[in-house]
Kinemage of the C-alpha trace (Angstrom):
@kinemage 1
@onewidth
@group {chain A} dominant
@subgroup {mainchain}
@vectorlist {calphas} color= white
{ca unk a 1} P 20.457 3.817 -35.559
{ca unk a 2} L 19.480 0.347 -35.265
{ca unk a 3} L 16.104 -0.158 -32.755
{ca unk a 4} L 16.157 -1.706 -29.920
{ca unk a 5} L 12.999 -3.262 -29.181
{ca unk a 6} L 11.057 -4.806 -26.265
{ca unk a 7} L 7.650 -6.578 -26.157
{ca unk a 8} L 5.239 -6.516 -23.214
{ca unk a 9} L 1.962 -8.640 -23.240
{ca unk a 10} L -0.785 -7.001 -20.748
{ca unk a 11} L -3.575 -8.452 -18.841
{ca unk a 12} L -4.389 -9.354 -15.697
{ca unk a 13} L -5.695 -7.046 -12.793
{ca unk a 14} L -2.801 -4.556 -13.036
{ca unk a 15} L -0.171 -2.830 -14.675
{ca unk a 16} L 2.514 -3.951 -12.244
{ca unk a 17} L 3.914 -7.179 -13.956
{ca unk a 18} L 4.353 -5.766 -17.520
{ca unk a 19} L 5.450 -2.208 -15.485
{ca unk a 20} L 8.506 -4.083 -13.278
{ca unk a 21} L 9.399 -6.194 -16.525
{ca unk a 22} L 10.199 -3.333 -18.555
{ca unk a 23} L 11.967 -0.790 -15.602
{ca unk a 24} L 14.808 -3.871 -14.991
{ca unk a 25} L 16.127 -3.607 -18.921
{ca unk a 26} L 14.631 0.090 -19.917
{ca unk a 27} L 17.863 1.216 -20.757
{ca unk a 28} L 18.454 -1.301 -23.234
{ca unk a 29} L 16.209 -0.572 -25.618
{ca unk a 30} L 14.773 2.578 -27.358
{ca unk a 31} L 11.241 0.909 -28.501
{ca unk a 32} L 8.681 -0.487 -26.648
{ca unk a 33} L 5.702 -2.662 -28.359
{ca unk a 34} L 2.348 -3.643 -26.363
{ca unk a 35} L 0.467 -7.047 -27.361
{ca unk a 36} L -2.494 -6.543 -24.928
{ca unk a 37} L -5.695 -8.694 -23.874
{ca unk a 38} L -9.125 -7.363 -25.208
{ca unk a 39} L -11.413 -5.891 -22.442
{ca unk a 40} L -14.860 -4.538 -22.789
{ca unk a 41} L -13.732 -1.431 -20.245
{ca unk a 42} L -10.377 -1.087 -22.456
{ca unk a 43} L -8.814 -1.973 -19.233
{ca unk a 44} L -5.223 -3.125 -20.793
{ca unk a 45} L -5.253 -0.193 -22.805
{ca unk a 46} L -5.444 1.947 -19.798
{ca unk a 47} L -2.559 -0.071 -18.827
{ca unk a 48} L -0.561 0.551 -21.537
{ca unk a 49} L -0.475 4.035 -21.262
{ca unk a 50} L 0.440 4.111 -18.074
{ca unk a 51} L 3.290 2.031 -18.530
{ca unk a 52} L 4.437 4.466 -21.071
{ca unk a 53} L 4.002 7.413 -18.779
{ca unk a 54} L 5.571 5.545 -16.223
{ca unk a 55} L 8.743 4.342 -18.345
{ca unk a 56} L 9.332 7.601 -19.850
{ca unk a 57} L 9.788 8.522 -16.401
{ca unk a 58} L 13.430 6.568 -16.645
{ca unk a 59} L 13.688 7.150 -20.304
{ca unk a 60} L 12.102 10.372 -21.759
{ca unk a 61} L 13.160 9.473 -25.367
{ca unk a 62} L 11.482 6.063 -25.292
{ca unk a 63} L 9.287 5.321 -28.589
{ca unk a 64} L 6.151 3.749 -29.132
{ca unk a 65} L 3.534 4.559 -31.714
{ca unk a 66} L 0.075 4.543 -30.537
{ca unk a 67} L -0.752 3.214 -34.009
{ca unk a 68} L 1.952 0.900 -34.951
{ca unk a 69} L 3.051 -0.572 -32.191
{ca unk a 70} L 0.200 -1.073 -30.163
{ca unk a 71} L -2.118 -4.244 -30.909
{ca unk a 72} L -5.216 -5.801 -29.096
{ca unk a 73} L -6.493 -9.291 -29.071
{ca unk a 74} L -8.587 -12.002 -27.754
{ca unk a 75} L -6.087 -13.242 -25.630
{ca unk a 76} L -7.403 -16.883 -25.705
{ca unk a 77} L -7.429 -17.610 -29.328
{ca unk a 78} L -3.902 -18.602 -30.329
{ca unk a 79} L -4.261 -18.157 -33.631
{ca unk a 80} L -5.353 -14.968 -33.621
{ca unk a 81} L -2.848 -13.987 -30.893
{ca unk a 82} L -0.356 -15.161 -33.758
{ca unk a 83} L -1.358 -13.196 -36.294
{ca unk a 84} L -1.284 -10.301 -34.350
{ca unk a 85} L 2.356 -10.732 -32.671
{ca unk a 86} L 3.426 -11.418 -36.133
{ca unk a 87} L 1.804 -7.920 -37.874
{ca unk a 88} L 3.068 -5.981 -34.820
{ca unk a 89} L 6.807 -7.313 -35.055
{ca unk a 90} L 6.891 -7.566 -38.859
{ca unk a 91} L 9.068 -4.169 -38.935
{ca unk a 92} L 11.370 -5.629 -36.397
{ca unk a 93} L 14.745 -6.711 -36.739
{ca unk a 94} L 16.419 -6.318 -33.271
{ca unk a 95} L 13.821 -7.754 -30.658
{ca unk a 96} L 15.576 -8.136 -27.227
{ca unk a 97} L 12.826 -8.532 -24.470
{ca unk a 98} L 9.291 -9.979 -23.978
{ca unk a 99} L 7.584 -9.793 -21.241
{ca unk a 100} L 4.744 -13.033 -21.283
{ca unk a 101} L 3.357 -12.566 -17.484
{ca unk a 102} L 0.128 -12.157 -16.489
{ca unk a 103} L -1.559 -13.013 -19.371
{ca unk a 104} L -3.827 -16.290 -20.788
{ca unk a 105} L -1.694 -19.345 -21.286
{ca unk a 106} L -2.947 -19.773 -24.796
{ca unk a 107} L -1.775 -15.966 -25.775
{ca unk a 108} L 1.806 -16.348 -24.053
{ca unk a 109} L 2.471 -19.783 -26.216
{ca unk a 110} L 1.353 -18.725 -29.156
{ca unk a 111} L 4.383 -15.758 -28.720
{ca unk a 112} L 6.856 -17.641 -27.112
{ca unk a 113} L 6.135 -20.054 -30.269
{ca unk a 114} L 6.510 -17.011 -32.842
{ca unk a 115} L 9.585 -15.628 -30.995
{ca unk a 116} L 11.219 -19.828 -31.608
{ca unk a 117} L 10.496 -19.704 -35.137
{ca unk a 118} L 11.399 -15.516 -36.142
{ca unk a 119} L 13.363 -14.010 -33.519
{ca unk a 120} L 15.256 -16.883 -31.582
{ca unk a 121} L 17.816 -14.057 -30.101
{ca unk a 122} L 15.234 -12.713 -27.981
{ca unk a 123} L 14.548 -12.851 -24.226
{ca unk a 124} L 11.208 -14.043 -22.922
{ca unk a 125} L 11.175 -13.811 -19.530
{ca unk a 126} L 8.139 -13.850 -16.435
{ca unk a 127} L 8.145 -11.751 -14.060
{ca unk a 128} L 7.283 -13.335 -10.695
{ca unk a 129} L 6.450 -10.609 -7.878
{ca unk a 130} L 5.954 -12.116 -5.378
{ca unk a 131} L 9.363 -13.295 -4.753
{ca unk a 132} L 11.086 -10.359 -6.364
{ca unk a 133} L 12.252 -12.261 -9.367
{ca unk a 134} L 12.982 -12.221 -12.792
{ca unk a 135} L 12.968 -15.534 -14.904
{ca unk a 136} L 14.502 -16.124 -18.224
{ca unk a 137} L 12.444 -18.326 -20.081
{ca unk a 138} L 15.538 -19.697 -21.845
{ca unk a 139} L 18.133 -22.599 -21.548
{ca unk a 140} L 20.824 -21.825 -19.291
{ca unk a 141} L 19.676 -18.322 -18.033
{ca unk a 142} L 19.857 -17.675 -14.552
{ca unk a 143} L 16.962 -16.634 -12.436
{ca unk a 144} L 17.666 -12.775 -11.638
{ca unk a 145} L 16.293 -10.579 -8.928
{ca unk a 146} L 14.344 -7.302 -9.112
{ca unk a 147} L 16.740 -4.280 -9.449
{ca unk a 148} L 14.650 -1.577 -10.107
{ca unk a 149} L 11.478 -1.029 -7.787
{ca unk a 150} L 8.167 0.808 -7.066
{ca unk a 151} L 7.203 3.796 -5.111
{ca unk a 152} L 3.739 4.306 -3.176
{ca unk a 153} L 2.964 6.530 -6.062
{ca unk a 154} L 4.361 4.658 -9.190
{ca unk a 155} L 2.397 1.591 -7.425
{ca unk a 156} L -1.011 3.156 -7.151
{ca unk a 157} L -0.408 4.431 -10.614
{ca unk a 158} L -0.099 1.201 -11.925
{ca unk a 159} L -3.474 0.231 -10.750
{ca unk a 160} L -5.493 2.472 -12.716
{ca unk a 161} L -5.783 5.460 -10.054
{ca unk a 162} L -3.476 8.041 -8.305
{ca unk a 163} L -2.334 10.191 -5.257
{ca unk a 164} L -4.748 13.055 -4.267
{ca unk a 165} L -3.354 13.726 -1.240
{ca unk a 166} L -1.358 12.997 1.833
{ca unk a 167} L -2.992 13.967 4.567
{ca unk a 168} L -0.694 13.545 7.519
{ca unk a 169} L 2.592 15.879 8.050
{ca unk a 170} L 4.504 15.473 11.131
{ca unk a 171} L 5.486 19.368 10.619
{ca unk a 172} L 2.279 20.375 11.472
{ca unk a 173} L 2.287 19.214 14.905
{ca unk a 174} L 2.749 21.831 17.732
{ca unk a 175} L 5.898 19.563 19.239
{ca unk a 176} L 8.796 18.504 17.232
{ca unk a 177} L 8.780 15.625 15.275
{ca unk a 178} L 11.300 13.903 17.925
{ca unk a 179} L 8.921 14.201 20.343
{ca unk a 180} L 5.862 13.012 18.088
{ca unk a 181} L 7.842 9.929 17.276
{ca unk a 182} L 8.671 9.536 21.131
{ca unk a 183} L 4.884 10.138 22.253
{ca unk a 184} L 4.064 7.712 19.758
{ca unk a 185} L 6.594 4.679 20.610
{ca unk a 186} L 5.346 5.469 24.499
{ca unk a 187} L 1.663 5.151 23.556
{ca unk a 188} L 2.079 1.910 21.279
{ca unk a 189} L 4.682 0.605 24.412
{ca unk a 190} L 2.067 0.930 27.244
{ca unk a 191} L -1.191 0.430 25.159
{ca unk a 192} L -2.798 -1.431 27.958
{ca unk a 193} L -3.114 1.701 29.882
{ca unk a 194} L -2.371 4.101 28.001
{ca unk a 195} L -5.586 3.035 25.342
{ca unk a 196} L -8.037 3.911 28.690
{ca unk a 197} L -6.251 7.171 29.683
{ca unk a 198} L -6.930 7.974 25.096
{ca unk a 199} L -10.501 6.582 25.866
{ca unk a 200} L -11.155 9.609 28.299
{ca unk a 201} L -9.596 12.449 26.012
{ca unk a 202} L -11.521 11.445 22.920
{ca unk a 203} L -14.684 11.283 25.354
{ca unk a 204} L -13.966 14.474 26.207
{ca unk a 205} L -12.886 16.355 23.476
{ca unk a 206} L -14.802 15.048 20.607
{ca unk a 207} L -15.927 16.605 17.548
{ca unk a 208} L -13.830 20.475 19.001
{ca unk a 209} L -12.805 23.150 16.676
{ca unk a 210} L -9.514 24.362 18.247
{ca unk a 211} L -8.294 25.929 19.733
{ca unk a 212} L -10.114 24.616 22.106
{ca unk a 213} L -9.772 24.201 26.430
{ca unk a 214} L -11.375 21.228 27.503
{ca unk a 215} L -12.238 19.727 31.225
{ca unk a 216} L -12.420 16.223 32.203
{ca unk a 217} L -14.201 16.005 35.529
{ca unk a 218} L -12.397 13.807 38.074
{ca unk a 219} L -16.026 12.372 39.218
{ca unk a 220} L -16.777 10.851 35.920
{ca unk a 221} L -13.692 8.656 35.343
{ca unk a 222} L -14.387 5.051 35.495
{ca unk a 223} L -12.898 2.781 38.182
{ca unk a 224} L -10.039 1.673 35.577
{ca unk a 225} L -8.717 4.819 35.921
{ca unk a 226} L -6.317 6.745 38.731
{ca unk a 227} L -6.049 10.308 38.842
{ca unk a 228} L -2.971 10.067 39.717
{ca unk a 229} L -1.855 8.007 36.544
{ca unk a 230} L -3.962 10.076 34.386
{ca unk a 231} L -2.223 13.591 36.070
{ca unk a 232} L 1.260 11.873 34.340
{ca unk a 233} L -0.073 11.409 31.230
{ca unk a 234} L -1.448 15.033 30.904
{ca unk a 235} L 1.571 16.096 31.818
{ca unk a 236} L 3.651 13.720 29.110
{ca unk a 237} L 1.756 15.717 26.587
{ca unk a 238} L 1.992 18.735 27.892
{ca unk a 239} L 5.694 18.588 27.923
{ca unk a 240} L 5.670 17.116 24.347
{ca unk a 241} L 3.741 20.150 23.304
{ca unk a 242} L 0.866 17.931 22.484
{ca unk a 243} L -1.117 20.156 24.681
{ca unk a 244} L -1.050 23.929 26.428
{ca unk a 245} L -2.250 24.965 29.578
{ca unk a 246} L -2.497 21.874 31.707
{ca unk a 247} L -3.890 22.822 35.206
{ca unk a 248} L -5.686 20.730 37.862
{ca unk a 249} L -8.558 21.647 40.317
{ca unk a 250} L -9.887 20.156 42.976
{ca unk a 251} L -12.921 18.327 40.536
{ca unk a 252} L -11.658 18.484 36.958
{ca unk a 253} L -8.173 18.701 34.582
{ca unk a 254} L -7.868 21.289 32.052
{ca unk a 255} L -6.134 21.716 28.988
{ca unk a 256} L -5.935 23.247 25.902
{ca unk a 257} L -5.721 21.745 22.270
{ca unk a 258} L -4.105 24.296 19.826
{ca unk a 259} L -4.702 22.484 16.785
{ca unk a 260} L -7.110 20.608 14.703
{ca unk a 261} L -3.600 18.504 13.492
{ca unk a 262} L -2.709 18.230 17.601
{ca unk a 263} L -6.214 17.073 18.107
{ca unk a 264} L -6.371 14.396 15.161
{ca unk a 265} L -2.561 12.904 16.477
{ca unk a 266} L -4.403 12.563 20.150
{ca unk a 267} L -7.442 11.387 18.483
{ca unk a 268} L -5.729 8.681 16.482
{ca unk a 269} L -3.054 9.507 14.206
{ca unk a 270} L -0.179 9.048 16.523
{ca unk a 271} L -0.876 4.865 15.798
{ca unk a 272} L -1.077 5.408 11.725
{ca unk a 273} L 2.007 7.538 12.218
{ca unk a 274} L 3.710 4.819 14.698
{ca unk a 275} L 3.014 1.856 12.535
{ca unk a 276} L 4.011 3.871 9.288
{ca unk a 277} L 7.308 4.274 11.583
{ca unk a 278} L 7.518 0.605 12.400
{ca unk a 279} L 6.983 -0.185 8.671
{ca unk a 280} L 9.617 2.319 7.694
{ca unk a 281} L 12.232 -0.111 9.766
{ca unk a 282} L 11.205 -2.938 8.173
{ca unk a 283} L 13.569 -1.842 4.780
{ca unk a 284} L 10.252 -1.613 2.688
{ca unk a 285} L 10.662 -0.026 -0.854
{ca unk a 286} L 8.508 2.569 -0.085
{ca unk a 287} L 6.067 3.673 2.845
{ca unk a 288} L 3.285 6.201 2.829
{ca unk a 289} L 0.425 6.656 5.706
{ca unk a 290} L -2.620 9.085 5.413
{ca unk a 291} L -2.957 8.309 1.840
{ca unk a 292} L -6.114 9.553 -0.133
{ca unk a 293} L -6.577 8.666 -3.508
{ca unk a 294} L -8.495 10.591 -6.717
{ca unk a 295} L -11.609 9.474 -7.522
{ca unk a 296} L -11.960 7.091 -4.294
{ca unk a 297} L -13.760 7.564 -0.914
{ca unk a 298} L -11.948 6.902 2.126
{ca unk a 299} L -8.133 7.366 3.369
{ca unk a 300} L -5.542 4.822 3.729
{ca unk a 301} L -4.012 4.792 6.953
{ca unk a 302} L -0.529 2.982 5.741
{ca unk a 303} L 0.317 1.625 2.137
{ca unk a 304} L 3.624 -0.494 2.255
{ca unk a 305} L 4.850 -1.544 -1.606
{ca unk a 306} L 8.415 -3.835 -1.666
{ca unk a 307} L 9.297 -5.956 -4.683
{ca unk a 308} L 6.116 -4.736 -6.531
{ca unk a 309} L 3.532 -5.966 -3.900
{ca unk a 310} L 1.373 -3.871 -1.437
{ca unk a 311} L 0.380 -3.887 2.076
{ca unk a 312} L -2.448 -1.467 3.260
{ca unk a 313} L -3.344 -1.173 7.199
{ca unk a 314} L -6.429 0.090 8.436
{ca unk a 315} L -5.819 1.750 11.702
{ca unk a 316} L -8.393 1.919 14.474
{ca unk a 317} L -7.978 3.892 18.121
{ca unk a 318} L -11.390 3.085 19.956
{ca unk a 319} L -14.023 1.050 18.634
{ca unk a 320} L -14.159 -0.616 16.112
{ca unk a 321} L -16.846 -2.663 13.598
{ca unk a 322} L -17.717 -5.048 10.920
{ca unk a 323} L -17.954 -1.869 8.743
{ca unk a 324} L -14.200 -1.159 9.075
{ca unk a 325} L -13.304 -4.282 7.645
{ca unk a 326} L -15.877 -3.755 4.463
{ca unk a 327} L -13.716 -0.439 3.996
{ca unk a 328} L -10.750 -2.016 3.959
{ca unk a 329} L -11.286 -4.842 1.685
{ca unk a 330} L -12.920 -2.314 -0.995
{ca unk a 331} L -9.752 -0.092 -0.826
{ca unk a 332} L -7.408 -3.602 -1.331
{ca unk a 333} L -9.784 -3.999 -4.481
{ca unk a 334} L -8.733 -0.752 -5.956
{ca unk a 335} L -5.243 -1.727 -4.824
{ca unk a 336} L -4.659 -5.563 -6.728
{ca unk a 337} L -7.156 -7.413 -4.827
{ca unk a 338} L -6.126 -10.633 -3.699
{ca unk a 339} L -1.867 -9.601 -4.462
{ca unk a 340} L -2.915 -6.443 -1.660
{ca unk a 341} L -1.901 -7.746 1.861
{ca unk a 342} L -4.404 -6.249 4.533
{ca unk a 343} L -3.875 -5.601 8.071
{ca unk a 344} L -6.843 -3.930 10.730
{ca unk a 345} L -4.769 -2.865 13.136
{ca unk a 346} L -6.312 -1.570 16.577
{ca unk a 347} L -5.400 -0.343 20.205
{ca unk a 348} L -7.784 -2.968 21.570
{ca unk a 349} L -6.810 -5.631 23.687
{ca unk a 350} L -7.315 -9.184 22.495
{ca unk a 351} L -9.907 -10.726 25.249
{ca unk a 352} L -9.628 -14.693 25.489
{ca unk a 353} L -13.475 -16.223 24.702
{ca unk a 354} L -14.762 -12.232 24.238
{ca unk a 355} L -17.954 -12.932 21.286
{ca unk a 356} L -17.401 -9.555 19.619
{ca unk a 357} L -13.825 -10.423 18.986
{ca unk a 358} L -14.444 -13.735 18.163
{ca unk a 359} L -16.912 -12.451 15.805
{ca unk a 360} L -14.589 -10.059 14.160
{ca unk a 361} L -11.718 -12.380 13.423
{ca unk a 362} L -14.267 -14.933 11.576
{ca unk a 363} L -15.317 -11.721 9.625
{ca unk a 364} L -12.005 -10.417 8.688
{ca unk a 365} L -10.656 -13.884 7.770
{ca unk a 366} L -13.546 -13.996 5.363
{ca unk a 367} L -12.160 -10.661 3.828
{ca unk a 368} L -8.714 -12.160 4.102
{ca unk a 369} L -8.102 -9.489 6.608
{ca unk a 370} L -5.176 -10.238 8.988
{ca unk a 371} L -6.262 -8.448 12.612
{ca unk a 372} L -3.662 -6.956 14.880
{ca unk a 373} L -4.725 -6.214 18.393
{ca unk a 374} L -3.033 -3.847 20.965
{ca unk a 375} L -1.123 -6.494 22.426
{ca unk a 376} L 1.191 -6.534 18.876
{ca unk a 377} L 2.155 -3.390 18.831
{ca unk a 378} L 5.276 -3.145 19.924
{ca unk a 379} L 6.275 -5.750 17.482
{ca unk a 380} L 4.370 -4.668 14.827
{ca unk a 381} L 7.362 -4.161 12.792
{ca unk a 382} L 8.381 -7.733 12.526
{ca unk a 383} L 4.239 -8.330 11.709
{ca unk a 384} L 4.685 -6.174 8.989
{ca unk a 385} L 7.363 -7.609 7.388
{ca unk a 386} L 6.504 -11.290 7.937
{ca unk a 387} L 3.114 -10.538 6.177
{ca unk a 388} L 4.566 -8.811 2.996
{ca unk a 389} L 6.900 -11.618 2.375
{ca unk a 390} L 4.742 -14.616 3.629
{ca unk a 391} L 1.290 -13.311 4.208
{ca unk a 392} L -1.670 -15.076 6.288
{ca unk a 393} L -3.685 -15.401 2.542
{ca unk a 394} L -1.066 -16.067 0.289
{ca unk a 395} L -1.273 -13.710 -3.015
{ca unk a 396} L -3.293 -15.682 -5.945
């Protein structure tokens, strides 16, 4: 049987580019080859083999020898990247595919020039993510789009790491996952009030090992707040099953938290699990909130990936600070850097001329951090979607 080959150069800051080039025409060949930058870490070399793993995923049978078909080189030093393209391919006599993105301009000329002179019947093509597009680096070949795509998982695979754990399951609650998505939608609807009445719980309840019955005296809540507006919200999550035991006195409210998965939803996962809803409408490839990788300190609230880019969210109930922001920019790092769109999303309401805010903003911008206030919420969705396909700092 004759082989089918394909060629992928590697470089750049992930495996994504060389990864999405090879899923859209995997079934077309039976041989993959790697041409890959040199990197003091063996970065690209890392990559490779997890675009193997990855591939094989789709095609189980798929060959590539470690020895024979895998080649490194200084990517800027055409000469030698000619050399090596022409030992790796000397065995080949059906070469379909190569992949030139994402590497030095000298290293994908010195192929494209090699593929002219020996194998003018094959396919060079770029693979351009950010738009979702395929492009034939040919005469008279149409631009295609992106057939095949990535999962959360297959994502954060390509970018040298992996899924530990999700944190957050919707099963776990004590109401029904109707209702959790109801309580949710309510909270994010009515933020402006319904962020003070949260303010009070979490004051009260912090830090509890359930199950738990906790009092909030009547005396101490602030002027902002009516008991009689703060007796209907009790009583919203006591009929969600949010909370048990809801019973008022004369000087206090009581209630009673049966789990440490009801307490963390009251505490702040009902807005990580209403935005992951919100992002879920917006037709993403793939959604995941309460994600914690191997290897890596810290949770991710929301990962978004569509047409090969991400979107991570940093979710904040409460207070908030300049340390926040630091954490999310280090997680985007892990995550493709400057290709990784990032939102800091929080229940607080935007103040016109308030310093702290003020302040914030300048520091997130410098981050290229996008900030979302309470006010947003309830159209968070369309947010969402107009910063994965034209964000605030575009992708470079």
């Amino acid at each position: 049987m004759t082989e089918k080959v394909m060629l992928l150069l590697v470089g750049g800051r992930s495996a994504t580019p060389a990864l999405m080039g090879a899923l859209q025409f995997i079934h077309e060949v039976n041989r993959v080859k790697f041409l890959l930058c040199e990197h003091k870490d063996d970065q690209y070399l890392t990559f490779q083999k997890i675009i193997m793993r990855l591939l094989r995923v789709s095609q189980p049978d798929l060959l590539c020898d470690d020895v024979r078909d895998v080649k490194t080189v200084d990517g800027n030093n055409f000469d030698q990247v000619t050399t090596a393209v022409t030992q790796l391919c000397a065995d080949i006599s059906d070469l379909h595919f190569v992949n030139l993105t994402s590497v030095p301009q000298s290293m994908s000329f010195a192929v494209y020039h090699y593929l002219h002179d020996k194998h003018p019947q094959a396919l060079p093509f770029s693979i351009y993510t950010h738009k979702s597009q395929l492009i034939p680096l040919a005469s008279g070949k149409k631009t295609q789009r992106l057939t095949k795509k990535l999962t959360v998982d297959q994502y954060v695979t390509a970018c040298d790491t992996a899924v530990f754990q999700y944190k957050f399951d919707v099963k776990r609650l004590s109401c029904t996952p109707e209702q959790a998505v109801a309580v949710a939608g309510e909270l994010a609807e009515n933020i402006a009030q319904t962020d003070k009445l949260l303010a009070i719980i979490r004051k009260a309840g912090e830090n509890i090992k359930t199950p738990k019955t906790i009092h909030i005296n009547k005396l101490n809540l602030s002027k902002h707040v009516d008991n009689e507006d703060l007796r209907r919200f009790m009583q919203r999550l006591y009929e969600a099953g949010l909370i048990s035991r809801f019973t008022e006195q004369d000087t206090r409210f009581s209630y009673r938290v049966e789990t440490q998965h009801d307490h963390a939803f009251l505490y702040g996962d009902w807005l990580e699990y209403y935005v992951y809803l919100q992002a879920k409408e917006a037709g993403f490839d793939s959604v995941k909130m309460a994600v914690e990788l191997k290897d890596f300190k810290g949770e991710i609230d929301l990962i978004a990936v569509h047409n090969a880019n991400a979107l991570i969210c940093e979710c904040k109930t409460g207070k908030f600070s300049s340390t926040d922001l630091a954490r999310l920019e280090s997680k985007a790092i892990k995550l493709g850097g400057n290709y990784c769109v990032r939102l800091f999303i929080s229940t607080a309401q935007k103040a016109e001329n308030d310093p702290g805010f003020e302040k914030l903003c300048r520091q997130a911008a410098n981050r290229r951090i996008v900030v979302v206030t309470g006010d947003d919420l309830p159209q968070i969705e369309k947010k969402l979607k107009r910063e994965m396909e034209q964000p605030t700092y575009s992708r470079t």
